[in-house]
C-alpha positions, 0 to 999 in steps of 0.5 A: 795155638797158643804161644808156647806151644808156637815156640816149642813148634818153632825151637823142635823145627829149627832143632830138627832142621840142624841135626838134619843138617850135621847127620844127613850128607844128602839130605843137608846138601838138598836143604843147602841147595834149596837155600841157595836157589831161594836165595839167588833167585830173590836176590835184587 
């Protein structure tokens, strides 16, 4: 895989994930809460 195509891959990911976010009520609070628990669980 060449870098560009990495970089679109990651720029459509992080698009698609925003969107989600905005327009999806469950699913953005499913995403949300994995967020927390990683986060929480790998806080020091």
């Amino acid at each position: 895989m060449t870098l560009r195509n990495y970089l679109i891959l990651c720029a459509a990911g992080s698009v698609l994930t925003v969107l989600a976010l905005l327009l999806s009520p469950g699913l953005g609070e499913a995403i949300e809460g994995a967020l927390i628990a990683f986060l929480s669980a790998n806080a020091t």
